[in-house]
LOFIMAR-323349 format. One record per residue: residue number from 1; residue in one letter; x, y, z of N, C-alpha, C in turn. Coordinates in nm, 4 decimals, m for minus. Example, Ala and Ser with C-alpha at 12.3 -4.5 7.8 and 13.67 -1.06 7.14 Angstrom:
REC pos code      n.X      n.Y      n.Z     ca.X     ca.Y     ca.Z      c.X      c.Y      c.Z
REC   1    A   1.3190  m0.5690   0.7800   1.2300  m0.4500   0.7800   1.3200  m0.3300   0.7800
REC   2    S   1.2850  m0.2250   0.7080   1.3670  m0.1060   0.7140   1.2900   0.0030   0.7870
***
This chain:
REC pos code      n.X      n.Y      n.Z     ca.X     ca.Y     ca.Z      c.X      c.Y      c.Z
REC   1    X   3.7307  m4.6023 m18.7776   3.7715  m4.6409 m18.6445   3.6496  m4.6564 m18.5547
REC   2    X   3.5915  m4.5606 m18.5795   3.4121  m4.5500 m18.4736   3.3350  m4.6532 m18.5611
REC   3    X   3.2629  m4.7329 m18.4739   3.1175  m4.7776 m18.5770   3.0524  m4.6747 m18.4919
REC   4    X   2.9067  m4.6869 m18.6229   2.7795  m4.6178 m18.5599   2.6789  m4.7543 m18.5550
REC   5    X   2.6475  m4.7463 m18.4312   2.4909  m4.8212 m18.3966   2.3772  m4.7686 m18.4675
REC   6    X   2.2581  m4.8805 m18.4485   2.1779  m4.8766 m18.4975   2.0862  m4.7233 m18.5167
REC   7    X   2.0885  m4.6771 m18.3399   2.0452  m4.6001 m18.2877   2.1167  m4.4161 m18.3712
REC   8    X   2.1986  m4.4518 m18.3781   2.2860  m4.3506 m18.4145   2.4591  m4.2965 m18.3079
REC   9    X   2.4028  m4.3730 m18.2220   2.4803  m4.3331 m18.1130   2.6332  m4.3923 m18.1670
REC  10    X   2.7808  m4.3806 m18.1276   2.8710  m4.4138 m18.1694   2.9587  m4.5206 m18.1091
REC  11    X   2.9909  m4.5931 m18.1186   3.0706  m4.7536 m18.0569   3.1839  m4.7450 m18.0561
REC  12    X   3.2267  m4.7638 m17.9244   3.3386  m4.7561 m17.8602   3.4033  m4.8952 m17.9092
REC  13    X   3.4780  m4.8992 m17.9934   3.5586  m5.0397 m18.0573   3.6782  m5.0972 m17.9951
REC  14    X   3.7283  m5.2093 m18.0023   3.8879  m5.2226 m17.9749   3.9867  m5.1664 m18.0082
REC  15    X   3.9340  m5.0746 m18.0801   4.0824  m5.0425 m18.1752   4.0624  m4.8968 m18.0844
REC  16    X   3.9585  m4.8448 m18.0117   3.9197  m4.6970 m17.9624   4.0179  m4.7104 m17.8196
REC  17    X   3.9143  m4.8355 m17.7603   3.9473  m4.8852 m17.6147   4.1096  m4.9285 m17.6083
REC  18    X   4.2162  m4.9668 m17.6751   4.3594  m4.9741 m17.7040   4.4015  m4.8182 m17.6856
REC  19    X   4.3438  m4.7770 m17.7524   4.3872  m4.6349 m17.7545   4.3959  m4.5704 m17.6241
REC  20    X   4.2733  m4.5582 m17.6078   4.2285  m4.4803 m17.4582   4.3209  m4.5446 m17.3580
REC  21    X   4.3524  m4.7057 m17.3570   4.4132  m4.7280 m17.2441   4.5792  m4.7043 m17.2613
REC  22    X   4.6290  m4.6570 m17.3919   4.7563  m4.5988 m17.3858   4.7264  m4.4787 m17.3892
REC  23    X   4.6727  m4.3989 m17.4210   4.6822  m4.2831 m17.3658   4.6918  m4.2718 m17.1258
REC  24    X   4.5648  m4.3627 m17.1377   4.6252  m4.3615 m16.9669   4.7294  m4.3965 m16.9381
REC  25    X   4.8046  m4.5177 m16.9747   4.8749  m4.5486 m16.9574   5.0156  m4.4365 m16.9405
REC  26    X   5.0197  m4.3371 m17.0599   5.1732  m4.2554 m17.0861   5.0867  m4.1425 m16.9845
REC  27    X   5.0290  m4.1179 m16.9095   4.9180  m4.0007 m16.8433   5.0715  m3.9604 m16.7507
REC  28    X   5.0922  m3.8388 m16.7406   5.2029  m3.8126 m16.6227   5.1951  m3.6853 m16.5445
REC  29    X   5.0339  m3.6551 m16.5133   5.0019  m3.5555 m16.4542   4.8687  m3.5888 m16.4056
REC  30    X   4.8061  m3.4854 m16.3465   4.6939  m3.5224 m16.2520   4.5818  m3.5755 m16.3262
REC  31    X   4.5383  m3.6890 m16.2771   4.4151  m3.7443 m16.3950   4.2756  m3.7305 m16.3129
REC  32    X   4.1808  m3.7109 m16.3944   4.0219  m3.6980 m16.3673   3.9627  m3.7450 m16.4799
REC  33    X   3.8195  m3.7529 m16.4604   3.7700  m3.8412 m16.5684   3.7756  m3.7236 m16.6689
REC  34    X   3.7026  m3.5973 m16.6184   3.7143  m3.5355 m16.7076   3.8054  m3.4646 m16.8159
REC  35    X   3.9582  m3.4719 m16.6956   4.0638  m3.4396 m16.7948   4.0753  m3.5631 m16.8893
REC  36    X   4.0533  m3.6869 m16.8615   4.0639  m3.8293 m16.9811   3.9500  m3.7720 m17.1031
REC  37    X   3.8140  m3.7371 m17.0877   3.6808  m3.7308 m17.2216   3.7844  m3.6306 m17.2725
REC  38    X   3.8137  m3.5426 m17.1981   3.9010  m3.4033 m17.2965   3.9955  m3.4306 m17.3830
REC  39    X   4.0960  m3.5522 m17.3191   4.1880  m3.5198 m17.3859   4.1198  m3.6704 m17.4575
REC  40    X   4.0730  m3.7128 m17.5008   4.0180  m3.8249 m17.6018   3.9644  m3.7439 m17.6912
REC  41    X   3.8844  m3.6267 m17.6228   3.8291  m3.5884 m17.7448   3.9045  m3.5162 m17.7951
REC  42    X   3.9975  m3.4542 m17.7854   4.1364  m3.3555 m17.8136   4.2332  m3.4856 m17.9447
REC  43    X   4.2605  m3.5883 m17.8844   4.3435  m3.7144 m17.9514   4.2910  m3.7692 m18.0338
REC  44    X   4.1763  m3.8394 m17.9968   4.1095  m3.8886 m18.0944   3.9749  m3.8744 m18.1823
REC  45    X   3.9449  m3.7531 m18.1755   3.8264  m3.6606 m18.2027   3.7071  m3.7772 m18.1627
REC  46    X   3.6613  m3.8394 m18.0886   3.5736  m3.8875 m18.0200   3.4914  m3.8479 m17.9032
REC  47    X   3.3747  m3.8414 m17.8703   3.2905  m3.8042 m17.7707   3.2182  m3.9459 m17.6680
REC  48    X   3.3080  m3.9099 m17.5422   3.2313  m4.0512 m17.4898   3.2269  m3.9825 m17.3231
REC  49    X   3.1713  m4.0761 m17.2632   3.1106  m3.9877 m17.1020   3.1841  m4.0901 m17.0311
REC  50    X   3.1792  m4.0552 m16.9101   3.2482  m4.1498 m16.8216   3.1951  m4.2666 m16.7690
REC  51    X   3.0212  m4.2757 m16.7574   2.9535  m4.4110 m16.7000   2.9858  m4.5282 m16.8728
REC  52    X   3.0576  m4.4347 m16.9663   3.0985  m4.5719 m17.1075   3.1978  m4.6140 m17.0728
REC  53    X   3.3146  m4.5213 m17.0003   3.4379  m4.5360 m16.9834   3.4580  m4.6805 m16.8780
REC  54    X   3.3652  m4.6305 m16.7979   3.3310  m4.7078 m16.6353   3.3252  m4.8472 m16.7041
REC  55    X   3.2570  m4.8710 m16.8179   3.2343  m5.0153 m16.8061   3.2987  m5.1067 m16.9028
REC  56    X   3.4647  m5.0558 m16.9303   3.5618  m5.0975 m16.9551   3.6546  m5.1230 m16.8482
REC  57    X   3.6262  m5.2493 m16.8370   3.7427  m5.3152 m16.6913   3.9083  m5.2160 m16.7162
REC  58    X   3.9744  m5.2706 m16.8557   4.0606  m5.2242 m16.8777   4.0961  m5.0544 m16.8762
REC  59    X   4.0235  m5.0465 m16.9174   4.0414  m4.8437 m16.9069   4.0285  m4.8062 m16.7568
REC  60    X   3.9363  m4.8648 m16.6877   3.8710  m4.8309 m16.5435   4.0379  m4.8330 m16.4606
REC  61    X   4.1089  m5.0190 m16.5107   4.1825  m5.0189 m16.4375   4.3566  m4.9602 m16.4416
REC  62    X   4.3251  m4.8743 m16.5473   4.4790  m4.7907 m16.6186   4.4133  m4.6587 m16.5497
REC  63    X   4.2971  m4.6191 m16.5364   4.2829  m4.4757 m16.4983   4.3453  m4.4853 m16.3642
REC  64    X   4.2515  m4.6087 m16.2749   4.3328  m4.5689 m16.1229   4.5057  m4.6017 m16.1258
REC  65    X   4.5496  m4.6632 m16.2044   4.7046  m4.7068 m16.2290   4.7741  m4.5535 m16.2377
REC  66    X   4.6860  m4.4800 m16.3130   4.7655  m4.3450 m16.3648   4.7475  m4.2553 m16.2386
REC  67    X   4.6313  m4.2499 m16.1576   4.5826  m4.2104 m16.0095   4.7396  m4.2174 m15.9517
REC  68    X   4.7537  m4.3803 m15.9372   4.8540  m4.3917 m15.8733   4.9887  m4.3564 m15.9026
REC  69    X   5.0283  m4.3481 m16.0056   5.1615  m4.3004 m16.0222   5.1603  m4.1430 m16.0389
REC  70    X   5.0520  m4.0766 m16.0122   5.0668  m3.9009 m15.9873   5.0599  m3.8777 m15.8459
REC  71    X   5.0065  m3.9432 m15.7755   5.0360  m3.9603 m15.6241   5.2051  m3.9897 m15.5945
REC  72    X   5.2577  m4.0347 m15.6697   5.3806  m4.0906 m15.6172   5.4782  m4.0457 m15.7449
REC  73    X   5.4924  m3.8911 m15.7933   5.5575  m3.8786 m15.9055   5.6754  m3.8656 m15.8889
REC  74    X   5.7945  m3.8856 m15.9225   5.9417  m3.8130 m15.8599   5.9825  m3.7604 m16.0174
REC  75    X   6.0265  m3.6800 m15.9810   6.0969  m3.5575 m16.1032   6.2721  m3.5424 m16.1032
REC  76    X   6.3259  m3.5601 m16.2186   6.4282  m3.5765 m16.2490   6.4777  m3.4240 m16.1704
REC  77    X   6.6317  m3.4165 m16.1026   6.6807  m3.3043 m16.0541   6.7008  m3.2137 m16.2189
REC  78    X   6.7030  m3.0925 m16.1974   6.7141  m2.9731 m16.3434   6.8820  m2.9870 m16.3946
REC  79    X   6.9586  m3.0165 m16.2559   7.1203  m3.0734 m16.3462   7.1090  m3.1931 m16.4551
REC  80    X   7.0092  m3.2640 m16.4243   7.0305  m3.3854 m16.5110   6.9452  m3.3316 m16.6589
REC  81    X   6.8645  m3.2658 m16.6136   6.7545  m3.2580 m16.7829   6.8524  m3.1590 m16.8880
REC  82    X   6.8718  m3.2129 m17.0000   6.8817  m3.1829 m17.1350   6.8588  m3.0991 m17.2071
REC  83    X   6.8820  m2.9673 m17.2676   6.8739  m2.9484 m17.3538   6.7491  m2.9698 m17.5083
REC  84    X   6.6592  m2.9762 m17.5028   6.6031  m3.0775 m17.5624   6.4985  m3.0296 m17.6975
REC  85    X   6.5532  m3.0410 m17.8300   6.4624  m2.9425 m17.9529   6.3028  m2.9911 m17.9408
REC  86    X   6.2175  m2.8497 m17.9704   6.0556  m2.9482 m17.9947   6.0670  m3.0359 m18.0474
REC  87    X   6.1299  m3.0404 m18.1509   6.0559  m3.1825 m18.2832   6.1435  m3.3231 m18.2271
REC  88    X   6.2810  m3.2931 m18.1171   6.2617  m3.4306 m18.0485   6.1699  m3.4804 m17.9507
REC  89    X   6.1297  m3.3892 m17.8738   6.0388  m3.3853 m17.7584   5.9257  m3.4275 m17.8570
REC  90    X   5.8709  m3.3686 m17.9558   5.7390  m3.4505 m18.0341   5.7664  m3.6047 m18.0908
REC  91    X   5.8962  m3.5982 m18.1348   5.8995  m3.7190 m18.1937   5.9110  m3.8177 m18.0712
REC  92    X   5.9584  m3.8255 m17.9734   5.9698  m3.9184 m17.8064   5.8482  m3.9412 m17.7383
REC  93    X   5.7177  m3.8079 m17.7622   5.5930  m3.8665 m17.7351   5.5314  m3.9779 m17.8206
REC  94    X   5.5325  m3.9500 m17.9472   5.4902  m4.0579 m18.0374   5.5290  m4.1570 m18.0096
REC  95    X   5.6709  m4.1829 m18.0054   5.7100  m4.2958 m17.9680   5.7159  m4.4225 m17.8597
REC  96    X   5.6980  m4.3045 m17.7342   5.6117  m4.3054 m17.6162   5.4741  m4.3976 m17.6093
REC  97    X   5.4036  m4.3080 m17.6738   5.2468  m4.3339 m17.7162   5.2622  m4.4424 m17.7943
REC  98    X   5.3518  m4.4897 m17.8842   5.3113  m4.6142 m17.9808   5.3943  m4.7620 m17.8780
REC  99    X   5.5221  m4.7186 m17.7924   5.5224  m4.8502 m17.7521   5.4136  m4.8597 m17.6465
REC 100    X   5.3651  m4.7572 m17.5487   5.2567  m4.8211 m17.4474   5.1225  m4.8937 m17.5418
REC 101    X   5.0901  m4.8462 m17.6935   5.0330  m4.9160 m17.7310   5.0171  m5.0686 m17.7731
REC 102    X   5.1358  m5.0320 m17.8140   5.1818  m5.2266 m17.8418   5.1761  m5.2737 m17.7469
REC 103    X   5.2501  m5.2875 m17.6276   5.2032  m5.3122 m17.4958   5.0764  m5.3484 m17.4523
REC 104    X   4.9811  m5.2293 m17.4554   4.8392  m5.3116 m17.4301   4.8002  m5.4429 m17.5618
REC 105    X   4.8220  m5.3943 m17.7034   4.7715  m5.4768 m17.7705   4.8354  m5.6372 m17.7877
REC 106    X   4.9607  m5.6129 m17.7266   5.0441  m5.7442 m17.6730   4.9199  m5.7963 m17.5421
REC 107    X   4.9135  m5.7359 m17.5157   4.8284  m5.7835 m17.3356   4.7027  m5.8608 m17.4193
REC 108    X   4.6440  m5.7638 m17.4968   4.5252  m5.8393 m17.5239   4.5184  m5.9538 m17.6232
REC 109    X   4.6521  m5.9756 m17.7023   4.6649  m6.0624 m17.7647   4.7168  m6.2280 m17.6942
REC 110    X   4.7385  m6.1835 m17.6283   4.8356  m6.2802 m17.5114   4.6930  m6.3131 m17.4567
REC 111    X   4.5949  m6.2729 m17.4189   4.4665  m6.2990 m17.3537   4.3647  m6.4159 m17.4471
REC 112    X   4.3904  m6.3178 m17.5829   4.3051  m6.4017 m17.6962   4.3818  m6.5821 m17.7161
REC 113    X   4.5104  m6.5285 m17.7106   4.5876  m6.6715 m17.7489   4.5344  m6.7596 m17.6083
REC 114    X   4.5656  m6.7191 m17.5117   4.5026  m6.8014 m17.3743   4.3480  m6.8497 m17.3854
REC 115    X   4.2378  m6.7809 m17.4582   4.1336  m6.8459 m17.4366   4.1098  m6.9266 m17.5670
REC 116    X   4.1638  m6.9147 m17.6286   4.1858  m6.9853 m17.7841   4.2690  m7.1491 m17.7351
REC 117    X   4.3374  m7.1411 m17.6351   4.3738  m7.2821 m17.5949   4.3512  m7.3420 m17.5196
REC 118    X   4.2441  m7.2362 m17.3956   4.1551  m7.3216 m17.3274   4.0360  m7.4075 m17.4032
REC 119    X   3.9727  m7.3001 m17.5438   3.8730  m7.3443 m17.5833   3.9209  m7.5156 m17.6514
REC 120    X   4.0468  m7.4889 m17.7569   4.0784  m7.6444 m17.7755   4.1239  m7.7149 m17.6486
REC 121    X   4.1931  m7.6884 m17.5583   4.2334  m7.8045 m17.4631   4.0599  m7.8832 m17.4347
REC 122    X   3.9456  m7.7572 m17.3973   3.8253  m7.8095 m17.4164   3.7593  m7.8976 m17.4736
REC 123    X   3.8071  m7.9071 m17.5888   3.7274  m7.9677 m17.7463   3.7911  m8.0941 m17.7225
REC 124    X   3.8924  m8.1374 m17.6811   3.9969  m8.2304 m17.7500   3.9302  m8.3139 m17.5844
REC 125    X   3.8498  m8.2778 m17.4950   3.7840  m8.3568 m17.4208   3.6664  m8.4213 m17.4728
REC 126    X   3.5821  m8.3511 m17.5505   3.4306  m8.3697 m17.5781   3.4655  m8.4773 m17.6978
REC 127    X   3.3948  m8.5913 m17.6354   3.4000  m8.7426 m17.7497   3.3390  m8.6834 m17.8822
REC 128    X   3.4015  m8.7956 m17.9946   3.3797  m8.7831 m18.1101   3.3879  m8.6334 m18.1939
REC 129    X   3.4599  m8.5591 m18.1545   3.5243  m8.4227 m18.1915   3.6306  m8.4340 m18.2441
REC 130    X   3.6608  m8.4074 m18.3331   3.7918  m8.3805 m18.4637   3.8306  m8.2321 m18.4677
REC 131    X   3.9550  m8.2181 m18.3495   4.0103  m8.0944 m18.3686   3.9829  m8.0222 m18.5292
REC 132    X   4.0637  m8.1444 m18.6430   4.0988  m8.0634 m18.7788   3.9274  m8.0019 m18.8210
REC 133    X   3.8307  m8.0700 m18.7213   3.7045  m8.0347 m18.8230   3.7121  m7.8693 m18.7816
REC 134    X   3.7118  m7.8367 m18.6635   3.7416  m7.7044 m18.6070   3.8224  m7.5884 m18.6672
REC 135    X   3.9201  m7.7020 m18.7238   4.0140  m7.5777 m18.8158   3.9670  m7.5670 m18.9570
REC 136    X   3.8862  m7.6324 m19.0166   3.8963  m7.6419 m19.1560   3.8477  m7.5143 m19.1924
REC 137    X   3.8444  m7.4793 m19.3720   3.7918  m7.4133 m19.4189   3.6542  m7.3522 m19.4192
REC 138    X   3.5996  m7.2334 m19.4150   3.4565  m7.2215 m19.4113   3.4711  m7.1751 m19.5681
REC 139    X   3.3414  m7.1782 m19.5781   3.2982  m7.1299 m19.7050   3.2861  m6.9914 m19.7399
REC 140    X   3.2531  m6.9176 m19.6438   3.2702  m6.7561 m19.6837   3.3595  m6.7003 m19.6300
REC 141    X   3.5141  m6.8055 m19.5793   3.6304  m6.7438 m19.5600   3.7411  m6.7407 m19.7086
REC 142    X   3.6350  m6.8544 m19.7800   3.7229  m6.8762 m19.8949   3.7122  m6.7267 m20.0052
REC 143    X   3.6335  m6.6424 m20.0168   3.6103  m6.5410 m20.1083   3.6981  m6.4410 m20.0362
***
């Protein structure tokens, strides 16, 4: 899941940065940066500081999202709450945690498909360009 750089130091990947931003995302208590490195490093046994965090638009902008909805929390009245066994309460976080994930990775896929059809609406301007040459086969996709 981690690469390591050259340096030794460890790389924060897409597949890390998805993560981190569902974890903000399901966040339903008071957030700080430091409660986020904790509980990353708690979730996903990873070590990262907050000026790495900072320079992920996306994470930057789910942390203040989560800011905002602990400022403004409302809590179910105690007549209405349930009854409720651990292992459902565990199994409803997971579940929790995996649709806010799809969610972001829907977001970012929906992003990729958008610049993937700006780039051809692009191409299909520039003379003497053959969309199909764009799509064809490469040679070290064939192995």
């Amino acid at each position: 899941m981690a690469k390591t750089n050259l340096d030794g130091r460890i790389k924060l990947t897409r597949q890390l940065e998805t993560k981190i931003v569902a974890i903000l995302r399901r966040w339903n208590s008071k957030v700080t940066w430091d409660l986020v490195i904790e509980r990353i490093k708690h979730e996903l046994d990873f070590d990262v500081t907050k000026p790495t965090l900072r320079k992920f638009d996306k994470i930057t902008r789910e942390f203040e999202n989560a800011k905002g909805r602990y400022k403004g929390v409302h809590t179910l009245p105690r007549t209405v709450v349930k009854n409720i066994t651990e292992a459902g309460i565990d199994y409803y976080n997971k579940y929790s945690a995996l649709l806010v994930e799809k969610e972001v990775m829907q977001e970012m896929l929906d992003e990729q498909y958008a610049l993937i059809e700006k780039m051809f609406k692009n191409a299909e301007e520039i003379p003497n360009l053959s969309i199909d040459r764009l799509l064809r086969e490469r040679p070290e996709d064939m192995t």
